[in-house]
C-alpha positions as CSV (number, residue, x, y, z in Angstrom):
1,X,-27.0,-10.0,-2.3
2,X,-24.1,-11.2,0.0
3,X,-22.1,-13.7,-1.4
4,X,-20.8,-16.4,1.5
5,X,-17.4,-17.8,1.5
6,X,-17.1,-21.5,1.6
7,X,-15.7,-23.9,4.4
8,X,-12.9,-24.8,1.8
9,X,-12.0,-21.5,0.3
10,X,-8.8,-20.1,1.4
11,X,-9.5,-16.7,2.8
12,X,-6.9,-14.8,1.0
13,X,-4.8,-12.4,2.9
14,X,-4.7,-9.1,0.5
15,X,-8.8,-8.9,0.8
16,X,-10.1,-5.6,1.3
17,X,-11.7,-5.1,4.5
18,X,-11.3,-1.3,5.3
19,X,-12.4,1.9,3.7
20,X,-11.7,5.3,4.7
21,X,-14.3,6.8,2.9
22,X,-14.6,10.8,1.4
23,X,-14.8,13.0,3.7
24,X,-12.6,11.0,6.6
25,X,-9.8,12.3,8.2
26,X,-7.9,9.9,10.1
27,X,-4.5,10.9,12.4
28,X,-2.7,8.7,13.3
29,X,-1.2,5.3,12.4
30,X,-3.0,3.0,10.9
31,X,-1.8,-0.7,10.5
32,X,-4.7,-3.0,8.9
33,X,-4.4,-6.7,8.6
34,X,-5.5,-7.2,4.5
35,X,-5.9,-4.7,2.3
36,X,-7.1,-1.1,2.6
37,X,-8.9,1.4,0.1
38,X,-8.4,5.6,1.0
39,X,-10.8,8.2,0.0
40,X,-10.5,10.9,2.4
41,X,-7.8,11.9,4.4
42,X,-4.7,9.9,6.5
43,X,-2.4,12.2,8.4
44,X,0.3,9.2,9.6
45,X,1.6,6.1,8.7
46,X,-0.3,3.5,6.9
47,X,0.9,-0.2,7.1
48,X,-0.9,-3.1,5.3
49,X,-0.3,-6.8,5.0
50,X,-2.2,-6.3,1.6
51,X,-2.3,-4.1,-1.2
52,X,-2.6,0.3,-0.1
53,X,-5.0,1.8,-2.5
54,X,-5.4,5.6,-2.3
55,X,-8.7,6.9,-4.6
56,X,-8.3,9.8,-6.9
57,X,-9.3,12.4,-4.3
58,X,-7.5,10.3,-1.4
59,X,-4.6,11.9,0.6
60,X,-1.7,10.7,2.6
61,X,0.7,12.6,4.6
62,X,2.9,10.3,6.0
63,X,4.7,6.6,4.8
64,X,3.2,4.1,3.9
65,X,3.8,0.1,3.8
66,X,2.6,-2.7,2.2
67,X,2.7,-5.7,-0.3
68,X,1.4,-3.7,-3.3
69,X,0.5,0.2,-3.7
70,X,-1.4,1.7,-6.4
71,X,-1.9,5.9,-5.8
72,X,-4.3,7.8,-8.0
73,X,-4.8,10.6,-5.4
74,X,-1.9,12.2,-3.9
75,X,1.1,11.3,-1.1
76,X,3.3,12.8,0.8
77,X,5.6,10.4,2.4
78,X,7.6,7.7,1.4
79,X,6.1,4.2,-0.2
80,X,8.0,1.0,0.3
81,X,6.1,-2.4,-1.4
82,X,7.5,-5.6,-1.4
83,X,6.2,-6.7,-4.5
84,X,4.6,-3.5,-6.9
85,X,3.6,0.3,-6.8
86,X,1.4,1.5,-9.3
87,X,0.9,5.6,-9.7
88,X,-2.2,6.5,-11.8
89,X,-2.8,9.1,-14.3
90,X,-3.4,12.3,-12.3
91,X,-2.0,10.7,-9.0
92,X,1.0,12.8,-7.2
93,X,3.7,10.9,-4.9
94,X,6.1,13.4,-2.9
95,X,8.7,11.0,-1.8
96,X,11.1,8.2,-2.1
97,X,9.6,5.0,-3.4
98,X,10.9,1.6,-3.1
99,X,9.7,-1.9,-4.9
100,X,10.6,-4.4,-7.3
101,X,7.9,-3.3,-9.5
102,X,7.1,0.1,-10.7
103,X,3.9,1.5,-13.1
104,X,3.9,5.0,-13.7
105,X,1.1,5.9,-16.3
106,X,0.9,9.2,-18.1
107,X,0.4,12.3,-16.1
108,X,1.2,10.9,-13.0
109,X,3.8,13.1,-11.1
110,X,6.4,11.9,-8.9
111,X,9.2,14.1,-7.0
112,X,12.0,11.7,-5.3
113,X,14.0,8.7,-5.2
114,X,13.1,5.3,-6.8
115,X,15.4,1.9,-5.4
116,X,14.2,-1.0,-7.1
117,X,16.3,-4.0,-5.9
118,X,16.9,-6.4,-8.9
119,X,14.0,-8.9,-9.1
120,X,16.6,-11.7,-10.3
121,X,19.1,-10.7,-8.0
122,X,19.4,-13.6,-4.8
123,X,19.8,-10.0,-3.0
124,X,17.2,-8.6,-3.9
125,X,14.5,-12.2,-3.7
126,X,16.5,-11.9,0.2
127,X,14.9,-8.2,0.4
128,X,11.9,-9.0,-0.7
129,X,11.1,-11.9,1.6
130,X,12.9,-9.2,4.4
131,X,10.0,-6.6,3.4
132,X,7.3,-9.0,3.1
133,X,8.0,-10.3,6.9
134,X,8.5,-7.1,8.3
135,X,5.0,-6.0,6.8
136,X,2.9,-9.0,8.1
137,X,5.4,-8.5,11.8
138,X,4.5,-4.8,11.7
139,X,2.4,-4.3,15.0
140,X,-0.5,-5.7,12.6
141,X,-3.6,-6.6,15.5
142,X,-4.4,-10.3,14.6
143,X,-8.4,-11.0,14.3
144,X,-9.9,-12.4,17.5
């Protein structure tokens, strides 16, 4: 059963509305207005103006970008979130990480540098907002 949105509801702008399902291999950039689920395979950059979810058998070889990340598969590549990155038990991040928030459950792995600008800090509200714009300015196709 498909459930329809009403007239009044505000469509909300982290939504998922793209899967790259097991067995995909994408190369390339990919920029995706919402939110975006991995399974398979990105070889590139992946920019969001939602939350970056990577499965437990998903891959990424390249940076990726967006308001939230939460890994349980593996990348390789630097993540940057404005708000929070969450790695999963069993998930493995090669690379720098950067976000106000940070969840790193038991037997994740992580090899790199975390920056985690002060949450309280004026500064870091300032970077923040700076991120957040840069994501949604990001060469992300508007719907037609």
């Amino acid at each position: 059963m498909i459930k329809e949105k009403s007239n009044n509801m505000k469509e909300d702008s982290r939504e998922l509305n793209t899967i790259i399902g097991k067995g995909s291999v994408v190369n390339g950039k990919v920029s995706i207005q919402n939110s975006i689920r991995i399974e398979g395979k990105v070889i590139g950059e992946v920019f969001s103006s939602g939350t970056v979810t990577v499965g437990a058998k998903g891959e990424i070889e390249g940076n990726v970008e967006g308001i939230n990340a939460i890994i349980g598969g593996k990348v390789k590549g630097c993540v940057t979130a404005a708000e929070k990155i969450v790695l999963e038990a069993n998930s493995i991040l090669i690379g720098d990480l950067k976000a106000v928030k940070l969840t790193i459950d038991e037997g994740a792995m992580f090899e790199g540098k975390c920056s985690m600008p002060d949450e309280d800090n004026k500064a870091g509200q300032k970077e923040e907002s700076r991120q957040k714009k840069e994501i949604k300015e990001h060469k992300i196709p508007e719907n037609e």
